[in-house]
N, C-alpha and C positions, 0 to 999 in steps of 0.2 A: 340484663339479668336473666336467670334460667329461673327454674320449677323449684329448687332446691334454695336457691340464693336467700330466700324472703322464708323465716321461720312464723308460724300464724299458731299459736298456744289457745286453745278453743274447747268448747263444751256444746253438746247439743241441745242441751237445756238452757243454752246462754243468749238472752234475746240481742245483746250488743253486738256478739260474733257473727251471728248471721245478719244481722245490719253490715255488719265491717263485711263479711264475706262476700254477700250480693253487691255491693260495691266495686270490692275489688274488683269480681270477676265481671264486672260491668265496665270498667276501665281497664280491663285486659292486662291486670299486674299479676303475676304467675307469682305464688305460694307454693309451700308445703304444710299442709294443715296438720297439726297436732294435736290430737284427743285429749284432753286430760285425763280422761274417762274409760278411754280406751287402753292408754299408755301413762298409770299411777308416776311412774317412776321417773317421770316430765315437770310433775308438778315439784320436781327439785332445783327444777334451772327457774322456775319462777320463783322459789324463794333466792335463790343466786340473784336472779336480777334485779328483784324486789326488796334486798333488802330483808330475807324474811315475810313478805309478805305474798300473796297466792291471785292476784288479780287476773283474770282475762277479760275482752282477749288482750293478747301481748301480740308484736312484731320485735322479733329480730334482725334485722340488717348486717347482709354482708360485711358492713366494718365492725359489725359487734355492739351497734347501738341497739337500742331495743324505746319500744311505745310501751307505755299501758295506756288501754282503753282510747285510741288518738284517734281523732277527728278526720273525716277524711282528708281535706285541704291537709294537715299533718302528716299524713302517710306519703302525700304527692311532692309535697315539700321534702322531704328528705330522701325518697326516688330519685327526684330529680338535684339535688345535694350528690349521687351514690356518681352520677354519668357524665 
């Protein structure tokens, strides 16, 4: 997967995202970080995938699946589900 592949919906005021983030990028899985904060207009595919609801962070996945708030073993699991 590329830099692009894995969508990351995030806030820097969000103490779980930068959990989830140090993470990833401690297991070398390439995102593209998305601000909510920075890009308002994001927080609509959270309620798209939510249901109406605004949780971060979220992952998107290349098939179009998407996390709220997943565990790391969760993220890995479905990675390796993608290959």
């Amino acid at each position: 997967m590329n830099k692009d592949d894995i969508k990351f919906y995030t806030a820097t005021w969000c103490g779980y995202c930068q959990n989830l983030k140090a993470f990833m990028d401690r297991s070398n899985i390439n995102y593209h970080s998305i601000d909510i904060d920075k890009n308002p207009e994001s927080i609509d595919e959270l309620y798209k995938y939510q249901n109406g609801a605004r949780t971060i962070p979220m992952l998107v996945y290349p098939d179009n699946d998407h996390q709220v708030n997943p565990r790391p073993n969760e993220v890995l699991e479905k990675i390796n589900s993608l290959n």
